[in-house]
Each structure stands twice: as C-alpha cells, then as structure tokens.
Chimera marker file (.cmm) of the C-alpha trace (Angstrom):
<marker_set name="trace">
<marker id="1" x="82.564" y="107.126" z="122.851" r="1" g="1" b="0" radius="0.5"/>
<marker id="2" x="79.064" y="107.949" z="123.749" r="1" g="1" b="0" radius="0.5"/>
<marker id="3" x="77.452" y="110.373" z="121.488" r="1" g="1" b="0" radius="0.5"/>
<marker id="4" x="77.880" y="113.238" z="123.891" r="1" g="1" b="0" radius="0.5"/>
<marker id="5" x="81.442" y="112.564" z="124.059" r="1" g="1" b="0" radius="0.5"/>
<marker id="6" x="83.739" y="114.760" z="122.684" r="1" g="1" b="0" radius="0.5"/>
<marker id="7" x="87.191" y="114.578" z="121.927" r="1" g="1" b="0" radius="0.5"/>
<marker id="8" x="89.441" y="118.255" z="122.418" r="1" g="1" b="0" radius="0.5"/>
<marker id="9" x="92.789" y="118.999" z="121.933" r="1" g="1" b="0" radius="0.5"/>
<marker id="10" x="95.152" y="121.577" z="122.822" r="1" g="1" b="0" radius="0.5"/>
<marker id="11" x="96.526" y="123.259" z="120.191" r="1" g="1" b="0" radius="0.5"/>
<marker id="12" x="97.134" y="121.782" z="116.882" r="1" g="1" b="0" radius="0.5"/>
<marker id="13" x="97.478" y="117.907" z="116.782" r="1" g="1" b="0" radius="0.5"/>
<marker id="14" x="100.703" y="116.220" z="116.363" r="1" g="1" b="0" radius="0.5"/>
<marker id="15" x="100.552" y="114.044" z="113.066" r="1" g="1" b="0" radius="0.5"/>
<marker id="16" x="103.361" y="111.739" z="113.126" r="1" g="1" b="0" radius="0.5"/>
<marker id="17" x="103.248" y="108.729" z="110.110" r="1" g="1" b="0" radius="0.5"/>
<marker id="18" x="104.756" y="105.062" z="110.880" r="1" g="1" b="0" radius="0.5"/>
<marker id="19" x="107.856" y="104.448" z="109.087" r="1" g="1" b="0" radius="0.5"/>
<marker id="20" x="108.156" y="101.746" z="106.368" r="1" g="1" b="0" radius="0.5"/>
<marker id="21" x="110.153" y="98.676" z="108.869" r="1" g="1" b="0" radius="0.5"/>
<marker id="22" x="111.768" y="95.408" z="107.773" r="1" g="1" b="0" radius="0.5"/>
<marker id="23" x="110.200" y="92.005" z="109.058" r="1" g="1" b="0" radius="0.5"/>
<marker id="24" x="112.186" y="90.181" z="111.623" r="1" g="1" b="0" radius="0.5"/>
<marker id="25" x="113.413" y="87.803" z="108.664" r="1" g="1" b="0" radius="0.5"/>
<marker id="26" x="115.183" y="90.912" z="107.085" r="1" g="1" b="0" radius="0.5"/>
<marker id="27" x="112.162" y="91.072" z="104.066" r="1" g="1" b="0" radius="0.5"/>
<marker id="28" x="110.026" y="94.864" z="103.153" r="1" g="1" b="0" radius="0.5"/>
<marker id="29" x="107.739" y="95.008" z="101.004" r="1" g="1" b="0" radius="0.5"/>
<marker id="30" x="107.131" y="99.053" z="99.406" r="1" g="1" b="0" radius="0.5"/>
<marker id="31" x="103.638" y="99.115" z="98.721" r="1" g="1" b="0" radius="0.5"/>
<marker id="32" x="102.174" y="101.749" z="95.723" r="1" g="1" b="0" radius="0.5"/>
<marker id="33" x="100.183" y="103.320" z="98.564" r="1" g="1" b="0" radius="0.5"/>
<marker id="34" x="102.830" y="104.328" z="100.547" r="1" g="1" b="0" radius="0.5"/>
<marker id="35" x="105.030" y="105.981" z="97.319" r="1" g="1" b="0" radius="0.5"/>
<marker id="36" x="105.616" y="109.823" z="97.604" r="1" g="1" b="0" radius="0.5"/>
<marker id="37" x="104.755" y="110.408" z="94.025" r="1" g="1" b="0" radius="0.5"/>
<marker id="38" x="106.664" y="113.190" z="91.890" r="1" g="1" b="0" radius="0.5"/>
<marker id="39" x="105.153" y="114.847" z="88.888" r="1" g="1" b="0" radius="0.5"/>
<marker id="40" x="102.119" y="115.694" z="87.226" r="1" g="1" b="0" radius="0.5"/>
<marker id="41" x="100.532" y="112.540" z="85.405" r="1" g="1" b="0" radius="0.5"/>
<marker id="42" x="101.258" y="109.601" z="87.584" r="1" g="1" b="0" radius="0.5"/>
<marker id="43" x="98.791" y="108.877" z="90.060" r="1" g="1" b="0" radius="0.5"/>
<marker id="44" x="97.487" y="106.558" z="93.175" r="1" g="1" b="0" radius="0.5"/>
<marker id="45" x="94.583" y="104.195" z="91.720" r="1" g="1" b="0" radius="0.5"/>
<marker id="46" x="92.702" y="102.026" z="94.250" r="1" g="1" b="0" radius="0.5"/>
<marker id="47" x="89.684" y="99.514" z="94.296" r="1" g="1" b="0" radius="0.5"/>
<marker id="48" x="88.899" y="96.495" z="92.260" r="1" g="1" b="0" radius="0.5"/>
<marker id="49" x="92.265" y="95.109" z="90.897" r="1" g="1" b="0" radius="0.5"/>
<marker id="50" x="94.428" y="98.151" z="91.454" r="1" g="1" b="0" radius="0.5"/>
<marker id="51" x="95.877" y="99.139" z="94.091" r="1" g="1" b="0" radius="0.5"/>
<marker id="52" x="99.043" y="100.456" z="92.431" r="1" g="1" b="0" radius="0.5"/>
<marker id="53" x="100.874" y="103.925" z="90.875" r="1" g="1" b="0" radius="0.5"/>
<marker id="54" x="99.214" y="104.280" z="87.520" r="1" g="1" b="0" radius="0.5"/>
<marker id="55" x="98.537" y="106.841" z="84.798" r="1" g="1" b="0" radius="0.5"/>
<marker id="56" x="102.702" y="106.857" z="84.234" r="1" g="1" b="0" radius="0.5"/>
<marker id="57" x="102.699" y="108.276" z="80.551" r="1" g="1" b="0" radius="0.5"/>
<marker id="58" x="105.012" y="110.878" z="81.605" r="1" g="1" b="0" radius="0.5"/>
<marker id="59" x="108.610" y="109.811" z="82.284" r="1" g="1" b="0" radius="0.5"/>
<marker id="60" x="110.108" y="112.639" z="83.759" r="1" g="1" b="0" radius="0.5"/>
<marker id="61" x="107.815" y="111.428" z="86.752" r="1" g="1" b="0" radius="0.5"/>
<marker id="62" x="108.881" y="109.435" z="89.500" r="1" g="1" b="0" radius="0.5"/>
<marker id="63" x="108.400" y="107.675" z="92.773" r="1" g="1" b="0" radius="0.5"/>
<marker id="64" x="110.430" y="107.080" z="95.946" r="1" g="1" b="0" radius="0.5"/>
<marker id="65" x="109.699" y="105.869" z="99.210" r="1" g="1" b="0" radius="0.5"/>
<marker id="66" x="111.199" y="106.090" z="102.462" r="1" g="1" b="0" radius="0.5"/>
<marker id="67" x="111.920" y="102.956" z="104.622" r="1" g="1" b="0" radius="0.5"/>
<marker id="68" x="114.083" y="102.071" z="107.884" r="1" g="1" b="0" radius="0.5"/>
<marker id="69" x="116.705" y="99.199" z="107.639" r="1" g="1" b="0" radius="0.5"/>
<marker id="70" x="117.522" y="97.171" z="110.579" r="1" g="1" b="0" radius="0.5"/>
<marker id="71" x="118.978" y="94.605" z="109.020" r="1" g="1" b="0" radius="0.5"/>
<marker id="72" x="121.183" y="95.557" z="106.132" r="1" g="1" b="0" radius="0.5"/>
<marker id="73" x="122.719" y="93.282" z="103.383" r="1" g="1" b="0" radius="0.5"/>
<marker id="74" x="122.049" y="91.800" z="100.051" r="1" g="1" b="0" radius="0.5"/>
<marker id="75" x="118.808" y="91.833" z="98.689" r="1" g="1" b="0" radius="0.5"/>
<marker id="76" x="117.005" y="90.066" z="96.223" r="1" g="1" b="0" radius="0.5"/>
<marker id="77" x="114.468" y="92.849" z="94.699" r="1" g="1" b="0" radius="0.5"/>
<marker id="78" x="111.017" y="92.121" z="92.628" r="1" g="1" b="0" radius="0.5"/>
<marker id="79" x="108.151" y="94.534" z="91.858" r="1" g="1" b="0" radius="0.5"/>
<marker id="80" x="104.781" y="93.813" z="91.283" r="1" g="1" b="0" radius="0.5"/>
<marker id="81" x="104.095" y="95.195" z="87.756" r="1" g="1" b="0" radius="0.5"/>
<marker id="82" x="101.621" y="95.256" z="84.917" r="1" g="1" b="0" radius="0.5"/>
<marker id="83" x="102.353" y="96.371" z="81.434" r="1" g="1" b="0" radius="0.5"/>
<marker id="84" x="100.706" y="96.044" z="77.907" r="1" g="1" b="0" radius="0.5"/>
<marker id="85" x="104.935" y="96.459" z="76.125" r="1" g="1" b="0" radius="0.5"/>
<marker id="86" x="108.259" y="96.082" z="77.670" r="1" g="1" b="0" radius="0.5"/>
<marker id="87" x="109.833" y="99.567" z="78.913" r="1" g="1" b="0" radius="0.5"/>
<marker id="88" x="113.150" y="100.100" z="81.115" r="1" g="1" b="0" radius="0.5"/>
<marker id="89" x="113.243" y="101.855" z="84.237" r="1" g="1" b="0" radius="0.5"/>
<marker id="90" x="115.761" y="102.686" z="87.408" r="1" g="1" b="0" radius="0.5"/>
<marker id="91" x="115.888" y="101.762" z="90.792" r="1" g="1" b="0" radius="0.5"/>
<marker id="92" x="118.320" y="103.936" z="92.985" r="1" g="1" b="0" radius="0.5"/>
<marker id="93" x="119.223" y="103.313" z="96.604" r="1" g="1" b="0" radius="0.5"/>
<marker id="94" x="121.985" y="103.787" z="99.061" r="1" g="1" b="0" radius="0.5"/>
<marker id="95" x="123.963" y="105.257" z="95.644" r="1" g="1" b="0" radius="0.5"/>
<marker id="96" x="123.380" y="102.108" z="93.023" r="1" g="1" b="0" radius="0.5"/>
<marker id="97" x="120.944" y="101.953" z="90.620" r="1" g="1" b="0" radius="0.5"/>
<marker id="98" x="119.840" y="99.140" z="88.696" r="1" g="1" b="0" radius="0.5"/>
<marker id="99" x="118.713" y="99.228" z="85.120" r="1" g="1" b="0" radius="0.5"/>
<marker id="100" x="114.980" y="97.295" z="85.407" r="1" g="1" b="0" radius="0.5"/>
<marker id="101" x="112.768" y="95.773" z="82.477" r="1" g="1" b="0" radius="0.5"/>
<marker id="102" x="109.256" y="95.314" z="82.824" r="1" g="1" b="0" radius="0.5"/>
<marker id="103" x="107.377" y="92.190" z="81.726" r="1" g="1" b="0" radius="0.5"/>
<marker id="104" x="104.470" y="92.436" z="78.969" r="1" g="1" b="0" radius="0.5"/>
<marker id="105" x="101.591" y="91.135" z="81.070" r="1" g="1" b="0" radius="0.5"/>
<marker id="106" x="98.895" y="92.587" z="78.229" r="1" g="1" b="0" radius="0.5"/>
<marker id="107" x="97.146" y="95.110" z="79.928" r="1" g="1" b="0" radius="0.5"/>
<marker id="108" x="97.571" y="97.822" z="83.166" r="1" g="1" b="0" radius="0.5"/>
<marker id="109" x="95.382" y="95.296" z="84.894" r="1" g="1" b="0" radius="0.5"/>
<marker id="110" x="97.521" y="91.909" z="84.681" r="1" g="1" b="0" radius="0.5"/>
<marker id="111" x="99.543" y="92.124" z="87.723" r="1" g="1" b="0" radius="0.5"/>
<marker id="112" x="102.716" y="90.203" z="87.292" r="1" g="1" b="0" radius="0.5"/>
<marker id="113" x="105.877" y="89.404" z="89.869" r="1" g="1" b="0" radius="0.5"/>
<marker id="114" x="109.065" y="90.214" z="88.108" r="1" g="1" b="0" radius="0.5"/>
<marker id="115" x="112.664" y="89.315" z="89.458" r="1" g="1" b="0" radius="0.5"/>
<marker id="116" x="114.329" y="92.879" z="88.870" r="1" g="1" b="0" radius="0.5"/>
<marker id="117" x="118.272" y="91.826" z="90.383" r="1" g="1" b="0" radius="0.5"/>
<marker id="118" x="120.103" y="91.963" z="93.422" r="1" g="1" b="0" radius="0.5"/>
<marker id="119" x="120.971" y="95.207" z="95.476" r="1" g="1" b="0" radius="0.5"/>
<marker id="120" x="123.172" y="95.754" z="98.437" r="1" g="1" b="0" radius="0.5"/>
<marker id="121" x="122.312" y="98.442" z="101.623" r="1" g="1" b="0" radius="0.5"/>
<marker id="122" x="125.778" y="98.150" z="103.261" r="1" g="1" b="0" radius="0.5"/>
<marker id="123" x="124.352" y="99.570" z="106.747" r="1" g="1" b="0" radius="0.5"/>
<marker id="124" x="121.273" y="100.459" z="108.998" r="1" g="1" b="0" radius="0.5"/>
<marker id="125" x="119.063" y="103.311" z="108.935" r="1" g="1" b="0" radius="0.5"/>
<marker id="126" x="116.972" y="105.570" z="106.945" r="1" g="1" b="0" radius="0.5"/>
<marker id="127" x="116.751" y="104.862" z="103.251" r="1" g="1" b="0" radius="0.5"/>
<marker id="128" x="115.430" y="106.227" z="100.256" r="1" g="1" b="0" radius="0.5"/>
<marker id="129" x="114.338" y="104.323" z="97.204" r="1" g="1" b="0" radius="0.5"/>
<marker id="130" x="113.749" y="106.068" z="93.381" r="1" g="1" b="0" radius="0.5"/>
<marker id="131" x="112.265" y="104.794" z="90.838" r="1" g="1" b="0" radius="0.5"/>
<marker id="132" x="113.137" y="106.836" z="87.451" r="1" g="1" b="0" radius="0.5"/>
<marker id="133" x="111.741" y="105.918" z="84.399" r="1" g="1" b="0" radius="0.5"/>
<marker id="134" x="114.529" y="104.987" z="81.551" r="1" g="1" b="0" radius="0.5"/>
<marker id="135" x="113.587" y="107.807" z="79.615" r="1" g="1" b="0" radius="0.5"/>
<marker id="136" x="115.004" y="106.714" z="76.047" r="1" g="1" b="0" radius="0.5"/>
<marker id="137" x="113.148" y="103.255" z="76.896" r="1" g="1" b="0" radius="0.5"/>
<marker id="138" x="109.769" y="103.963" z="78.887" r="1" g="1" b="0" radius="0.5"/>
<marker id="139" x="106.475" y="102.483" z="78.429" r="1" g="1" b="0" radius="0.5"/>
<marker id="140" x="103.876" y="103.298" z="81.147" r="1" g="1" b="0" radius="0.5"/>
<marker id="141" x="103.476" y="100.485" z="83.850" r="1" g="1" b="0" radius="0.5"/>
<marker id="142" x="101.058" y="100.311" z="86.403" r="1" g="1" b="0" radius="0.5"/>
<marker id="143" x="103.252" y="99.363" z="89.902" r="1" g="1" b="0" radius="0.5"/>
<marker id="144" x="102.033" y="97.671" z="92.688" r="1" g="1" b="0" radius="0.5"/>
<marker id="145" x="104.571" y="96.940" z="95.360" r="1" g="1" b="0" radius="0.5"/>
<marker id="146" x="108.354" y="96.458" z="95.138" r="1" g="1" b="0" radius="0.5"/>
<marker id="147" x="109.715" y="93.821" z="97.300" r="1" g="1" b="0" radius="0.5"/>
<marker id="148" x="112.836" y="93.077" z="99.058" r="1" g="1" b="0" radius="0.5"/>
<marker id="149" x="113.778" y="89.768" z="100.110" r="1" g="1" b="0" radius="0.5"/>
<marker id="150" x="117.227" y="89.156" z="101.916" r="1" g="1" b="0" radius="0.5"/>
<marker id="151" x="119.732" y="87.049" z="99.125" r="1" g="1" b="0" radius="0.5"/>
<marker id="152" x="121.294" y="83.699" z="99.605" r="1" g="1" b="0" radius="0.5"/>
<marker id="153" x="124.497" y="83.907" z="100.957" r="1" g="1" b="0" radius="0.5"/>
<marker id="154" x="127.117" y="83.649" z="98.419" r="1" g="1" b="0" radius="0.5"/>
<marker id="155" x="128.783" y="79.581" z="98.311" r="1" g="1" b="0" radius="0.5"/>
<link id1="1" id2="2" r="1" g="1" b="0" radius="0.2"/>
<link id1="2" id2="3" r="1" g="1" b="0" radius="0.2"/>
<link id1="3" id2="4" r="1" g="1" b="0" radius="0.2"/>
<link id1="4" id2="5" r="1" g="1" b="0" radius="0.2"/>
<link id1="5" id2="6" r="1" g="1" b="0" radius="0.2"/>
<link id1="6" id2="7" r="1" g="1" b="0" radius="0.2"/>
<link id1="7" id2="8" r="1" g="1" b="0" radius="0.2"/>
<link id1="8" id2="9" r="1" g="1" b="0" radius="0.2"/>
<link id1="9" id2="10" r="1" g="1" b="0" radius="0.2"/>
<link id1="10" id2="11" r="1" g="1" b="0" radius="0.2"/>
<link id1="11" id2="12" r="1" g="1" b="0" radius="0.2"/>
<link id1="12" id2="13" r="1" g="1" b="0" radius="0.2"/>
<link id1="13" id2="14" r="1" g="1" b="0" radius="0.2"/>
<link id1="14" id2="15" r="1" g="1" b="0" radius="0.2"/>
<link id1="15" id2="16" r="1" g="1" b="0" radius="0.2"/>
<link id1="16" id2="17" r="1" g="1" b="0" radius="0.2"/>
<link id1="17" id2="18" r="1" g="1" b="0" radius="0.2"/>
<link id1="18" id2="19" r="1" g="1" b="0" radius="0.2"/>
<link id1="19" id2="20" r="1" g="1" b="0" radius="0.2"/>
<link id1="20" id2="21" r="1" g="1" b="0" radius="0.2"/>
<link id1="21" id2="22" r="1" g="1" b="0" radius="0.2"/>
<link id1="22" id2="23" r="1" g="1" b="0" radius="0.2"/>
<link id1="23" id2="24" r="1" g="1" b="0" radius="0.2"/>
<link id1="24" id2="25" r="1" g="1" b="0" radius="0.2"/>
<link id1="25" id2="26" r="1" g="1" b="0" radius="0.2"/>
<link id1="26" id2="27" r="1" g="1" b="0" radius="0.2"/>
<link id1="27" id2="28" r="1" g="1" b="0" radius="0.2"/>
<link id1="28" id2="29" r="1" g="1" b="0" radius="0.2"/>
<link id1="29" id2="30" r="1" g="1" b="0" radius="0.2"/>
<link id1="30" id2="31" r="1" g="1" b="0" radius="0.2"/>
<link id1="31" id2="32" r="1" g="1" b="0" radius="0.2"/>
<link id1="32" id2="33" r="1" g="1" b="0" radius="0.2"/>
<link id1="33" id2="34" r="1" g="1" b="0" radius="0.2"/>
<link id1="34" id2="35" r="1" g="1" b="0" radius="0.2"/>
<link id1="35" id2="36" r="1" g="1" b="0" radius="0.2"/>
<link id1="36" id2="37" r="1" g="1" b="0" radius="0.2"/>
<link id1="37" id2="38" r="1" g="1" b="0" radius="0.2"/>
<link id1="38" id2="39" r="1" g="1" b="0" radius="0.2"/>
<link id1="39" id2="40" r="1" g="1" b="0" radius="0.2"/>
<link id1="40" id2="41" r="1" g="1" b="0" radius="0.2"/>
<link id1="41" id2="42" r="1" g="1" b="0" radius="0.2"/>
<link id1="42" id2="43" r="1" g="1" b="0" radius="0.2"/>
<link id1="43" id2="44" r="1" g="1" b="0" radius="0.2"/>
<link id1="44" id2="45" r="1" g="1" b="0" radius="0.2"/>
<link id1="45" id2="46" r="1" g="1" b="0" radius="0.2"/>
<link id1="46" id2="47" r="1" g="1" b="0" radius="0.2"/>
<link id1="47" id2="48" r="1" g="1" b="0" radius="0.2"/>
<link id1="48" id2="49" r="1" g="1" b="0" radius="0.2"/>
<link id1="49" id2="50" r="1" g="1" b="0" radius="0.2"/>
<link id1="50" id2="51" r="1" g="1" b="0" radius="0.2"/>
<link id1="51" id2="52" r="1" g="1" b="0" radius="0.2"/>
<link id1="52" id2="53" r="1" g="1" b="0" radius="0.2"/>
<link id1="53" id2="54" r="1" g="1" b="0" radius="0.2"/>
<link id1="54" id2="55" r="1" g="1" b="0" radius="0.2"/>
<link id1="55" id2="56" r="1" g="1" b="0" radius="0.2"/>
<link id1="56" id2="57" r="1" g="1" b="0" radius="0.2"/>
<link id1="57" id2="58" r="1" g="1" b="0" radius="0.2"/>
<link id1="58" id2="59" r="1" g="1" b="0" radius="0.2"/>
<link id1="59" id2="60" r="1" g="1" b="0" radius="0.2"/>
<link id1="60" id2="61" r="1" g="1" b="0" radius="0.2"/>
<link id1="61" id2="62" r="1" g="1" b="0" radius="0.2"/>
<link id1="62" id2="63" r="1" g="1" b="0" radius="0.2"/>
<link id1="63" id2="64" r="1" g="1" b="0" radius="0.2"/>
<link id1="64" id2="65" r="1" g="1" b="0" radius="0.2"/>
<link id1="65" id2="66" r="1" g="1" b="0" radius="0.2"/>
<link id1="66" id2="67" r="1" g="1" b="0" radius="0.2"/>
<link id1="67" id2="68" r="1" g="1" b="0" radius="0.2"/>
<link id1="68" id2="69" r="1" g="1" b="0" radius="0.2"/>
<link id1="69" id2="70" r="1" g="1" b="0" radius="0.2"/>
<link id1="70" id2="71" r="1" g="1" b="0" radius="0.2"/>
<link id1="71" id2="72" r="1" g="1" b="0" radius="0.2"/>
<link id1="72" id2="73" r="1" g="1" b="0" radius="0.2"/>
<link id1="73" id2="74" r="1" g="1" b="0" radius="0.2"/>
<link id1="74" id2="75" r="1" g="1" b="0" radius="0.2"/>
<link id1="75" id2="76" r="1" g="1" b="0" radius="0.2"/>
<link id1="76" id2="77" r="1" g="1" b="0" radius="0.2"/>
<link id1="77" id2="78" r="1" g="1" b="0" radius="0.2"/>
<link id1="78" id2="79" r="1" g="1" b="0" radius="0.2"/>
<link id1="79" id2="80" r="1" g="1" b="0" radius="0.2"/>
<link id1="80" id2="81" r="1" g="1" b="0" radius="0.2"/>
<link id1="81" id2="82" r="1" g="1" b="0" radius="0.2"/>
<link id1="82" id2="83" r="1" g="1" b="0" radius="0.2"/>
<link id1="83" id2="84" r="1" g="1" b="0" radius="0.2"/>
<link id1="84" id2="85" r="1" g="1" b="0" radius="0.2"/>
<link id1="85" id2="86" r="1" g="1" b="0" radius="0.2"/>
<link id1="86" id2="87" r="1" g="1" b="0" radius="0.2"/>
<link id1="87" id2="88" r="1" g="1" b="0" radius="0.2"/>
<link id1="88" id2="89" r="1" g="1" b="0" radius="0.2"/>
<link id1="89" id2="90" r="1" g="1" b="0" radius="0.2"/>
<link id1="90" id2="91" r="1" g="1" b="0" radius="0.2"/>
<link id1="91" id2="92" r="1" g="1" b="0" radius="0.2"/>
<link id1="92" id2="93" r="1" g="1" b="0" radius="0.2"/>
<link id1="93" id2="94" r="1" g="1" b="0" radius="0.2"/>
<link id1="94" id2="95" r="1" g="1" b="0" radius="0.2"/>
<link id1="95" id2="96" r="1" g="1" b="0" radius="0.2"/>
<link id1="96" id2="97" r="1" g="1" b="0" radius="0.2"/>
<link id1="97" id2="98" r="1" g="1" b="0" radius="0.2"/>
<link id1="98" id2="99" r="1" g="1" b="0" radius="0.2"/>
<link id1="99" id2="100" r="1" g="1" b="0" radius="0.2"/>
<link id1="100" id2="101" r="1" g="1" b="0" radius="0.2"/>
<link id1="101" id2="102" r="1" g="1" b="0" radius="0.2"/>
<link id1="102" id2="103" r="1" g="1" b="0" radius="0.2"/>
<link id1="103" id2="104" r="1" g="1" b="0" radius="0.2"/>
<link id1="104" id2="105" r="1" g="1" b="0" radius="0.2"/>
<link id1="105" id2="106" r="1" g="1" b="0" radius="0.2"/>
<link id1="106" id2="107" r="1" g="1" b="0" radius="0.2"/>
<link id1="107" id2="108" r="1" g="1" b="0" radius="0.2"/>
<link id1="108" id2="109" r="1" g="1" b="0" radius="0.2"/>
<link id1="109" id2="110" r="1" g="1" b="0" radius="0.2"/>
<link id1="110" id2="111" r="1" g="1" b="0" radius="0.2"/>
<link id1="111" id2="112" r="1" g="1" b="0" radius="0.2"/>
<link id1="112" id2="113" r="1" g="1" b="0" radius="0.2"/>
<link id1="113" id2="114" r="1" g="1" b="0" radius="0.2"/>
<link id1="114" id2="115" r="1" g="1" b="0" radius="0.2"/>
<link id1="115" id2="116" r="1" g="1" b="0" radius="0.2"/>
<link id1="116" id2="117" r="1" g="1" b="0" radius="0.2"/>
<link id1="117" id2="118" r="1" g="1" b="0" radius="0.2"/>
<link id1="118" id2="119" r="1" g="1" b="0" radius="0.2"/>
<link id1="119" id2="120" r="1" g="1" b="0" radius="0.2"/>
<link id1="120" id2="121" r="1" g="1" b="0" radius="0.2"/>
<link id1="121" id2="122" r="1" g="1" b="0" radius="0.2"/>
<link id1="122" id2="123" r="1" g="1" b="0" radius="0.2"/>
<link id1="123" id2="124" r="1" g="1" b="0" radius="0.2"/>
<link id1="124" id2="125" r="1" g="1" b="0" radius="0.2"/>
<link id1="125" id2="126" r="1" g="1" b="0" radius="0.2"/>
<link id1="126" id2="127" r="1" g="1" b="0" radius="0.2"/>
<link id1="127" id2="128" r="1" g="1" b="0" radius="0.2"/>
<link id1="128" id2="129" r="1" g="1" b="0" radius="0.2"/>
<link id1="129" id2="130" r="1" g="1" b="0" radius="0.2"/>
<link id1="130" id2="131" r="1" g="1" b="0" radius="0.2"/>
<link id1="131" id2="132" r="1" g="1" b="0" radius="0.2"/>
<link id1="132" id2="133" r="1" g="1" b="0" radius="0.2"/>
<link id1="133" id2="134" r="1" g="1" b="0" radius="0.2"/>
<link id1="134" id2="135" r="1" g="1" b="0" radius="0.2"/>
<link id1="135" id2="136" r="1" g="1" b="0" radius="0.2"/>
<link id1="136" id2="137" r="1" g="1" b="0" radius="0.2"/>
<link id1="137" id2="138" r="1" g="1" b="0" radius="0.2"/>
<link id1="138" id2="139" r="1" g="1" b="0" radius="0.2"/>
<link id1="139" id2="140" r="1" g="1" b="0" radius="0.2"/>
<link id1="140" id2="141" r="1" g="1" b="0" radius="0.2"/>
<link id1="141" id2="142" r="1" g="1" b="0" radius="0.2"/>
<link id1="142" id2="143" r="1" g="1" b="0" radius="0.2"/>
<link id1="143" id2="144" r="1" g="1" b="0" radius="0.2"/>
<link id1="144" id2="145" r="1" g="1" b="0" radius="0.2"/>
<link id1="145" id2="146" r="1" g="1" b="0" radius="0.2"/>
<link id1="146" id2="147" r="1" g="1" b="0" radius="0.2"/>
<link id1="147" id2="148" r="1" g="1" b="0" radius="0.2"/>
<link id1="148" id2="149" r="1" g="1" b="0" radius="0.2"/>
<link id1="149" id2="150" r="1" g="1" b="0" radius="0.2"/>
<link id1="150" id2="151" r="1" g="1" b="0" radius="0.2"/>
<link id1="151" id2="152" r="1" g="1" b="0" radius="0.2"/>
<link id1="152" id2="153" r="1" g="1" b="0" radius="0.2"/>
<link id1="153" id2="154" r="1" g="1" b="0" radius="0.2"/>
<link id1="154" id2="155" r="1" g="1" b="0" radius="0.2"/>
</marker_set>
C-alpha cells in the first residue's frame, strides 16, 4: 500500500483464529504459544531460549488447547519440558488421562524431549487437551510443546 492508502472496513472486523490441524502423516505438534492458559501465576515467556508456559508455581493452574483431528488413532505423546526436580502432572483428552512425570533437566532453561505414553482419540473432530498439574506431586516445569506422533501398529 502506498502511504496514502488506506484500508476501511464496515463495521467491526471479523477475527476468526486458524485451528490447531494434524499433518498429512497423522502427527500435531501443541505449541506453548498456542495454550489457553488458566489461572493466575502461569504465564507465556518468549525470546532467547523460551518460548514455553512458565512461571507454573501454582498447581491449581492449568493449560489446554484446542486442536482438529482428521486422522484419529493411537498416539505416541512427548512434551518438550524443562525442570530443575521431578513433579507429576495429567494429560486429559477425549475422556483418558494419563499420569505424566517430568524429567530433571537442571534448570527452567534445559529443554528436554520426554516420552510421556500412548493415548488413543477413537474418532475425528474437535478436541480438547488439559494439562492438570498432579497436585500432591507438582514441581513447576517450564513447557514447550507437546507432541503427538501416530503409534506403531500393534504386531
């Protein structure tokens, strides 16, 4: 646009955000930007070697993020994670949860994959995913992404 250009709408403009979408080989990856993030001391932390949901002290908060499955299954789930002690925390989708640990990387800046199990959506469509902190067990994290990969078929 040339500087004279201007740009004018009627009425209010629609804002419409981009779902969370599988690749075409059936993988997602939830990145911390894209968390909805529930309660009052975790936070979004960017630049440098962030990029993740930190300040978690608190563990009645939580996180969640919406997605769209197209191709639904067994999948093998990992986070990105860093944590100076081992805590516990829950993942909850399509009505399973699965009881998580968290690796001791030494510091909430030593970013560390971590194989967290295997978790079935049994069909297609919108989906929710929680993360709750195990509250008899938690130690703040900092969390970068959680990743879904689709599982080997059973022999």
């Amino acid at each position: 646009m040339a500087a004279a250009d201007v740009l004018k709408f009627k009425g209010a403009p629609e804002i419409v955000t981009m779902p969370i979408l599988q690749k075409p080989d059936g993988s997602l990856t939830l990145p911390a930007s894209e968390a909805r993030l529930h309660g009052a001391t975790l936070q979004s932390e960017s630049g440098e070697s962030l990029d993740d949901i930190g300040h978690w002290t608190n563990p009645d908060d939580w996180a969640d993020w919406e997605f769209k499955v197209t191709k639904p299954g067994r999948f093998t789930v990992s986070a990105v994670i860093a944590a100076p002690a081992s805590g516990s925390f829950d993942l909850s989708v399509a009505g399973r949860t699965l009881r998580c640990s968290t690796p001791v990387t030494g510091s909430y800046i030593t970013f560390q994959p971590v194989t967290l199990g295997v978790m079935e959506i049994p069909t297609a469509g919108d989906v929710t995913l929680a993360v709750h902190p195990a509250k008899e067990r938690w130690q703040p994290i900092n969390l970068r992404a959680i990743e879904w990969t689709p599982a080997a078929a059973n022999p």
